[in-house]
C-alpha positions as CSV (number, residue, x, y, z in Angstrom):
1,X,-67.7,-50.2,71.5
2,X,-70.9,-47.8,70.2
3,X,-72.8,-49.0,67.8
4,X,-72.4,-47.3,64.1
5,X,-74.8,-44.2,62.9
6,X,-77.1,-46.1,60.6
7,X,-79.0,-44.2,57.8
8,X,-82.2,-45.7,57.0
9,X,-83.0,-44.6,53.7
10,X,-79.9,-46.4,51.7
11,X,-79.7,-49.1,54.5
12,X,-76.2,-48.7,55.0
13,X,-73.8,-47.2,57.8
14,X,-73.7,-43.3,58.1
15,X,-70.4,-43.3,56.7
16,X,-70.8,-45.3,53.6
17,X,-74.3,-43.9,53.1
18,X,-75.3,-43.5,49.5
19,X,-78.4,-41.0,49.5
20,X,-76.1,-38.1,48.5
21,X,-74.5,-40.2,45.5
22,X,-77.3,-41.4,43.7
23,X,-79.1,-38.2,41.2
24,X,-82.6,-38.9,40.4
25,X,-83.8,-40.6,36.7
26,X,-87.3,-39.7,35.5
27,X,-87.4,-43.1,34.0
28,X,-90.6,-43.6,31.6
29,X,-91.0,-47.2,31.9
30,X,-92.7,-48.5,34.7
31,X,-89.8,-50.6,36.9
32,X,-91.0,-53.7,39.3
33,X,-88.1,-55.3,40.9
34,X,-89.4,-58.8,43.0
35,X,-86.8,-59.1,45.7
36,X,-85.5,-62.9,47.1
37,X,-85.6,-62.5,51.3
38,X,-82.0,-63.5,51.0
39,X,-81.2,-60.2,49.3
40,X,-83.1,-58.2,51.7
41,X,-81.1,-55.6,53.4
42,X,-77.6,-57.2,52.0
43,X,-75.0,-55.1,52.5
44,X,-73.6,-55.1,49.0
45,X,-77.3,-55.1,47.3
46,X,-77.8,-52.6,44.8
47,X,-81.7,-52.3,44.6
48,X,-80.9,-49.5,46.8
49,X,-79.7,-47.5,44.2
50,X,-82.7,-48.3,42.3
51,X,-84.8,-47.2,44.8
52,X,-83.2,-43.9,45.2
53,X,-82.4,-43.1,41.7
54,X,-85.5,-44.5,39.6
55,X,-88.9,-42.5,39.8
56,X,-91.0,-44.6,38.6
57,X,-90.1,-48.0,40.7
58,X,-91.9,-50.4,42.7
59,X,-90.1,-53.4,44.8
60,X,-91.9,-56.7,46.1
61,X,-90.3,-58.7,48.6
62,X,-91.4,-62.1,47.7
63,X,-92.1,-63.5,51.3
64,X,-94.9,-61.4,50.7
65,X,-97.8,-63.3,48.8
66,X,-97.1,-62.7,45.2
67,X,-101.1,-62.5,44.2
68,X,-100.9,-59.0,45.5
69,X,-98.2,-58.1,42.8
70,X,-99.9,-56.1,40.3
71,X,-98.1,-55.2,36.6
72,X,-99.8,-54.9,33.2
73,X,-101.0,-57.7,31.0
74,X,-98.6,-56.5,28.5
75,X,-95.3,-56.4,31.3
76,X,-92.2,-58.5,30.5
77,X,-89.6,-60.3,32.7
78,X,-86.0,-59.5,32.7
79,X,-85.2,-63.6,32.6
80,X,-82.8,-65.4,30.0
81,X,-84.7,-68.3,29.0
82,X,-83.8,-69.8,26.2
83,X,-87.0,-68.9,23.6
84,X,-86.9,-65.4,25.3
85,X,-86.3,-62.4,22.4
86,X,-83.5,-60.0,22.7
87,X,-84.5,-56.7,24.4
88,X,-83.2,-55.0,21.3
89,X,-84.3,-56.7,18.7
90,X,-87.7,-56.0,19.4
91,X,-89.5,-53.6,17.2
92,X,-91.0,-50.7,19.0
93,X,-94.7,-51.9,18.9
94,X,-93.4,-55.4,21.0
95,X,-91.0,-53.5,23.6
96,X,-92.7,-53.8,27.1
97,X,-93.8,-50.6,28.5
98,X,-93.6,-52.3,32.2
99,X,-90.4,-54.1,33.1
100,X,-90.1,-56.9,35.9
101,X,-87.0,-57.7,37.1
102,X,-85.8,-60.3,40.1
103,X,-83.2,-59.5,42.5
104,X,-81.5,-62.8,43.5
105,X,-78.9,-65.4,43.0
106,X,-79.5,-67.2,39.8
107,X,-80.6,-70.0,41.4
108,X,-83.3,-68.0,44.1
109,X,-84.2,-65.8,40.4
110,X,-85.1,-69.1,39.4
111,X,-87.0,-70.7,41.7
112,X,-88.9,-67.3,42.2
113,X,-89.9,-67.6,38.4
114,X,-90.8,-71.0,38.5
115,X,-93.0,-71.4,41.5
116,X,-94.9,-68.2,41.4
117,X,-97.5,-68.0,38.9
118,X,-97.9,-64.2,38.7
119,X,-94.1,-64.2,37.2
120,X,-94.1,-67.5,35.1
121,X,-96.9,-66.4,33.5
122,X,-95.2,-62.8,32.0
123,X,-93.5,-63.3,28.9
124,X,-89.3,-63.0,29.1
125,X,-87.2,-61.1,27.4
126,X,-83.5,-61.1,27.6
127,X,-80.5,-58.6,27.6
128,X,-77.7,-58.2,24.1
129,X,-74.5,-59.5,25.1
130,X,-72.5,-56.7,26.3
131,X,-69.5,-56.0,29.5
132,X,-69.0,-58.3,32.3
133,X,-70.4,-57.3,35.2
134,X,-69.1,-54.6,38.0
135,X,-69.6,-57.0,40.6
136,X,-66.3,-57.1,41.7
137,X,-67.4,-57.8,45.3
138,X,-69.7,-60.8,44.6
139,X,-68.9,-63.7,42.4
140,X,-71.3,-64.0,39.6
141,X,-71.8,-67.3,38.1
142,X,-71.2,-67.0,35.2
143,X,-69.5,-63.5,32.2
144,X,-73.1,-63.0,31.6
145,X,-74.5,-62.5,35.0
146,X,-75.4,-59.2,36.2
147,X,-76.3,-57.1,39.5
148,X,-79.6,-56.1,39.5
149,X,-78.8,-52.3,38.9
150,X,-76.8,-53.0,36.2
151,X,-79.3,-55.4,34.5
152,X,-81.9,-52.9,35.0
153,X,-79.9,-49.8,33.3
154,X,-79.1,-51.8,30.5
155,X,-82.8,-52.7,29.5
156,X,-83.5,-48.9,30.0
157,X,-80.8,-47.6,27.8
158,X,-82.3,-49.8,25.3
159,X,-86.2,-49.1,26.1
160,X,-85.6,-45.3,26.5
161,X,-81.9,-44.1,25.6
162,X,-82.5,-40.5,25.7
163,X,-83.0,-41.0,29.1
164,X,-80.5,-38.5,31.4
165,X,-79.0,-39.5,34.3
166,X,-78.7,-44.0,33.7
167,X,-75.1,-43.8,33.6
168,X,-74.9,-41.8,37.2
169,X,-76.5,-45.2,38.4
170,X,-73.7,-47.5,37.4
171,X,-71.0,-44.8,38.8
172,X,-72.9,-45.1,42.1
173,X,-73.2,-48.5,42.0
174,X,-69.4,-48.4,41.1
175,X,-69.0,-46.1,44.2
176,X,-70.8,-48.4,46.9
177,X,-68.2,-51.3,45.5
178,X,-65.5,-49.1,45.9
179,X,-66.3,-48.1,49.6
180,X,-66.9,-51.9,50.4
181,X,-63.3,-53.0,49.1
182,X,-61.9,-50.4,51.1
183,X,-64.1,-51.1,54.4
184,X,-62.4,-54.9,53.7
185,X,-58.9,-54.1,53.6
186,X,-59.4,-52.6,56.8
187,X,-60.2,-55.7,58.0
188,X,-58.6,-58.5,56.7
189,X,-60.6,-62.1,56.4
190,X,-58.8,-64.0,59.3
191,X,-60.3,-67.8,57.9
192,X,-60.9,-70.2,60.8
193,X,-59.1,-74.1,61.0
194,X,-60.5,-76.5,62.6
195,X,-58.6,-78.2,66.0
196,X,-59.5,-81.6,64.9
197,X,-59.4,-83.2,61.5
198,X,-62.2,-84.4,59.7
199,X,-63.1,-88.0,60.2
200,X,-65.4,-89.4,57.5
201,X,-68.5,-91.3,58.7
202,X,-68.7,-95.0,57.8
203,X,-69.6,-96.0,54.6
204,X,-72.6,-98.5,53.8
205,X,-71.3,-102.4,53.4
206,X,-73.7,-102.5,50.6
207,X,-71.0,-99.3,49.0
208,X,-68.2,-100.8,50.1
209,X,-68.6,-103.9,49.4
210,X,-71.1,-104.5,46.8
211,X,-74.0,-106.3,46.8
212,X,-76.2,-108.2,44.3
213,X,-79.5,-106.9,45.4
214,X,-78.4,-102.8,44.1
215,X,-80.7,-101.8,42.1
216,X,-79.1,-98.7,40.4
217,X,-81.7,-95.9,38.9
218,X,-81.5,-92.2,36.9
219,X,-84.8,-90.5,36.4
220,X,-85.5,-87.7,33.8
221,X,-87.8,-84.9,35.4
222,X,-89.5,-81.7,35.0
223,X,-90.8,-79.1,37.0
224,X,-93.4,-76.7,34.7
225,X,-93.8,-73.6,35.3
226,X,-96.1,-72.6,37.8
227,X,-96.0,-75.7,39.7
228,X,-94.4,-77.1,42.8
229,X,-94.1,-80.6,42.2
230,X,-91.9,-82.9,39.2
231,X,-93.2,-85.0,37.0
232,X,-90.8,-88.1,35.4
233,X,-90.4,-87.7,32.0
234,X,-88.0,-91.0,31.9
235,X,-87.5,-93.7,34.8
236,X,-84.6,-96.4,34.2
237,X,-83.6,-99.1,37.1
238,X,-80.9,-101.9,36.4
239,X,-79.0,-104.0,38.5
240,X,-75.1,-103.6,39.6
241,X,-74.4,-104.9,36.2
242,X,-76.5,-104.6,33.0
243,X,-78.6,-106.8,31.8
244,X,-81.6,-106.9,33.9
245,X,-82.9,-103.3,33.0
246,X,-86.0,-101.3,33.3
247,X,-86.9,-98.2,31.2
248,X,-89.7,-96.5,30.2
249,X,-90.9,-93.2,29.0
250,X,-93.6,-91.7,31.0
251,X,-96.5,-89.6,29.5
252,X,-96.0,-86.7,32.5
253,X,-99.7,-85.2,32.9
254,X,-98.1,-81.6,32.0
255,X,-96.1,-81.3,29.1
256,X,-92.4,-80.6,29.5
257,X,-90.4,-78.0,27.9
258,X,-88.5,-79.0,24.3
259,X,-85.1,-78.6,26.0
260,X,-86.2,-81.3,29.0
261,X,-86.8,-83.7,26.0
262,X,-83.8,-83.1,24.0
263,X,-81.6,-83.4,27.1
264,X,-82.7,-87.4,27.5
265,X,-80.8,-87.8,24.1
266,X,-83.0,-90.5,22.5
267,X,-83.7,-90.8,18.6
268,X,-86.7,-91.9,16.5
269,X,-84.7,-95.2,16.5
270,X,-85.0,-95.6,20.3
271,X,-88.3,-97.3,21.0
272,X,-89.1,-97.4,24.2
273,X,-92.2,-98.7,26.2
274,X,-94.5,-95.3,27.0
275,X,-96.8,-95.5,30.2
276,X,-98.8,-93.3,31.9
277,X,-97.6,-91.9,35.4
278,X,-99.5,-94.9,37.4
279,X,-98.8,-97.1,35.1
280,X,-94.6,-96.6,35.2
281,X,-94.9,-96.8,39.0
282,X,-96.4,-99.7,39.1
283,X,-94.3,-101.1,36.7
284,X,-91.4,-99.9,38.6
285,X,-92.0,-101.3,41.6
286,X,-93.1,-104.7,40.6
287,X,-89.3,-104.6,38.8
288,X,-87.4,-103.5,42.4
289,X,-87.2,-106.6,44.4
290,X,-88.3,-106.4,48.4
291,X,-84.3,-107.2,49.3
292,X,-83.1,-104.3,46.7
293,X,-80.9,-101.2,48.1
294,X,-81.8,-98.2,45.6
295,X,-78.5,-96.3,44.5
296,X,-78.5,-92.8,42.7
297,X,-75.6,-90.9,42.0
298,X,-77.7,-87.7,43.4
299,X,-80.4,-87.3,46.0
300,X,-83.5,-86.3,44.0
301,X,-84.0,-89.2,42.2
302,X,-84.3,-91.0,45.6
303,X,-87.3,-88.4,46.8
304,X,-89.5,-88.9,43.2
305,X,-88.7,-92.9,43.4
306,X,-90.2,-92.6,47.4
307,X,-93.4,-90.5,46.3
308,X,-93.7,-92.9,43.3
309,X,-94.8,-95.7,46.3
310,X,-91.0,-97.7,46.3
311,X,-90.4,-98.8,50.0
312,X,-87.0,-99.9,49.6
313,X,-84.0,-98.1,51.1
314,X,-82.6,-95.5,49.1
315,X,-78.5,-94.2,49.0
316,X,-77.1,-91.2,47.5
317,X,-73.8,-92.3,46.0
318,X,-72.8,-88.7,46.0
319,X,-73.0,-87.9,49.5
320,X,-71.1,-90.6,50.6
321,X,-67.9,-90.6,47.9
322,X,-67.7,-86.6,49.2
323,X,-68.3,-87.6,52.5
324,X,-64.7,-90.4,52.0
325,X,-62.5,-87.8,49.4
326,X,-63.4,-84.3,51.9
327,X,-64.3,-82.4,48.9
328,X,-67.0,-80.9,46.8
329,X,-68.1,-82.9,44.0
330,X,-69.8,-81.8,40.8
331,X,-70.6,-83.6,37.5
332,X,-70.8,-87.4,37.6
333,X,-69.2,-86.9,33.6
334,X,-66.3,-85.1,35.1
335,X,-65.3,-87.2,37.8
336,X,-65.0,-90.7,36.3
337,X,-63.3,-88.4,33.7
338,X,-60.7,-88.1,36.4
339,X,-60.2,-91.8,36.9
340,X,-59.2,-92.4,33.6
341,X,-59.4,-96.0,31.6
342,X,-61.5,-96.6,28.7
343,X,-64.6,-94.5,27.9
344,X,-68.0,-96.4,29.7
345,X,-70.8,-98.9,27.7
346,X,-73.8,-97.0,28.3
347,X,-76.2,-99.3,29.6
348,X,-79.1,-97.9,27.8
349,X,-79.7,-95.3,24.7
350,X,-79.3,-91.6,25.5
351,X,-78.4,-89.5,28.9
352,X,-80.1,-92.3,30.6
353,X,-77.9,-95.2,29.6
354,X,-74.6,-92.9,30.2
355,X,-75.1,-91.7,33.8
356,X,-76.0,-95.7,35.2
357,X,-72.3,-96.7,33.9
358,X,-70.8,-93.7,34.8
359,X,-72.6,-94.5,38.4
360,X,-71.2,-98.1,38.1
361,X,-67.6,-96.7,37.4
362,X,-68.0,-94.3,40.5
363,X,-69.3,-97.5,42.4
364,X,-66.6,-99.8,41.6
365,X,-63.4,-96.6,42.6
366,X,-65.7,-96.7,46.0
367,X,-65.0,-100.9,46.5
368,X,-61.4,-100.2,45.5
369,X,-59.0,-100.9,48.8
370,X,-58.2,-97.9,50.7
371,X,-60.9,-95.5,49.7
372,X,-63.2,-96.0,52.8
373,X,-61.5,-94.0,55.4
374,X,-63.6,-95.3,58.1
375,X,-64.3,-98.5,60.1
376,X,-67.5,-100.5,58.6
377,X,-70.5,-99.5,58.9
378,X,-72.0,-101.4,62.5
379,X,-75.2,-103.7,61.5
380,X,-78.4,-101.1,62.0
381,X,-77.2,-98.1,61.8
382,X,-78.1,-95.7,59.1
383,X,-75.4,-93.1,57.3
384,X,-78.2,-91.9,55.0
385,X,-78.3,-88.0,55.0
386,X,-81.1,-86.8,57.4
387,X,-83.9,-85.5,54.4
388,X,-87.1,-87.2,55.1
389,X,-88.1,-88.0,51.4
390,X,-84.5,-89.9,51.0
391,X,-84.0,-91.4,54.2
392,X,-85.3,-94.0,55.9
393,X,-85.7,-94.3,59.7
């Protein structure tokens, strides 16, 4: 079979190519988009109708240092966080006259804001409500999410909306979706099955069958701005039942954001014992006993307890109840939700308290007969998932 014509201005095949489809737009504010490698050269990618259509335009792909990125002083971020302004409820003397926008999943547009000074330093400004998305190809995560195109036209119909020409953007954009649900009914998705079920790896006696020396634990974190590393805001540690409980607020050596405080849920009534970071570490670790197995619903709060300096083995609850049940998982709330009974005790005050009973429910379903699908786990060996800050050899 020969290979397809390619063109190489729009990136796409010759007979899907877009250069003839997109009119120019003499577009007065000055456009950066920051591009994640994982959208680079995606087939259903719309920068490429930015870069065709929008004069003035720059894009960064950020496996490129991000130093070299150069906008004004004065630029803003395309980003929804939650002190940004609306876009158009800025008076004219605060509208940015340089726009930056990142071309990602929310979760890569994330990261890329948080780890890369140059864009967690530009102040963020976010989009008016207004239609869902055209994305009809690609699942966006949630009514508000946009393609990057779209995202991009809206700010400039609000920044400059005598602008000609913004709307022939979206109907191009519209047009490569178009072309792309056609190319697919052409070729309908044939899923593959696997030949041989699934067979669940053993599960840890210490999950299966309990064990007095669990030492269950939550941690509170935050990652500023700018930085690559999490600080604890909040570490909490108690046995299989409660009673014998360790908590303490730590006084992180960069200050977290309000919303990082407000979502540990505690009131002025709630006095707990404030430490400073080497001070709650050695605190916690004198609390863990040498013969303790650390169990957290989720696999960060292993990694922060293992830089923290504690040597005893860690378990992600998680893992292994999806590795037993063959499915996806997602809030800890939501799936003893599913149980049903009576609503849990929290151990503690605030978020905290909640998510070690709610891990104590999940733990007690796991001991019930006929959830572990697998013969027991043979002395020595390790079922851990394979991520050197959570694992142990």
């Amino acid at each position: 079979m020969s290979e397809r014509a390619h063109c190489y201005v729009c990136d796409k095949v010759q007979d899907l190519c877009l250069c003839d489809r997109v009119a120019p737009v003499h577009n007065r504010t000055g456009l950066t988009i920051v591009q994640h490698r994982g959208e680079w050269r995606h087939p259903f990618g719309s920068v490429r109708i930015a870069r065709l259509g929008l004069e003035r335009l720059s894009v960064h792909l950020a496996d490129r240092p991000l130093d070299e990125l150069e906008v004004p002083g004065d630029a803003a971020v395309l980003f929804p966080d939650d002190d940004a302004p609306d876009l158009a409820e800025l008076p004219a003397s605060a509208r940015p006259a340089h726009l930056v926008a990142i071309d990602g999943t929310w979760s890569q547009a994330s990261s890329l804001r948080r780890t890369h000074p140059v864009l967690s330093r530009l102040r963020a400004v976010r989009l008016p409500p207004g239609p869902p998305s055209r994305y009809r190809i690609r699942r966006e995560p949630s009514a508000e999410s946009l393609s990057t195109i779209e995202a991009v036209v809206r700010a400039l119909k609000i920044l400059e909306p005598d602008t000609a020409g913004l709307d022939g953007l979206l109907a191009s954009f519209d047009a490569m979706i178009d072309d792309q649900l056609e190319r697919r009914s052409q070729f309908p998705y044939q899923p593959r099955h696997r030949l041989t079920p699934r067979i669940p790896k053993p599960m840890p006696d210490v999950l299966r069958l309990g064990s007095p020396d669990v030492a269950l634990v939550y941690a509170e974190l935050h990652q500023p701005r700018g930085q690559t590393r999490r600080y604890p805001l909040r570490l909490t540690a108690a046995r299989e039942r409660p009673g014998d409980l360790f908590d303490v607020l730590v006084e992180s050596p960069l200050a977290a954001a309000p919303e990082r405080v407000r979502n540990m849920e505690l009131t002025d009534r709630d006095a707990l014992p404030r430490l400073d970071l080497p001070s709650a570490a050695a605190a916690l670790r004198a609390f863990l006993r040498p013969t303790d197995t650390i169990v957290a619903w989720a696999q960060f709060p292993c990694g922060v307890l293992r830089e923290l300096g504690c040597e005893q083995p860690f378990l992600s609850a998680k893992h292994h109840f999806a590795n037993q049940t063959g499915g996806k998982l997602g809030r800890l709330d939501d799936l003893v939700a599913s149980f049903g009974g009576p609503p849990v005790e929290p151990w503690a005050p605030g978020r905290a308290g909640r998510q070690l009973a709610l891990l104590d429910r999940a733990l007690a379903a796991m001991r019930e007969p006929g959830f572990a699908r697998h013969e027991p786990l043979e002395a020595g060996r390790d079922t851990s998932p394979a991520r050197p800050s959570t694992a142990r050899p």
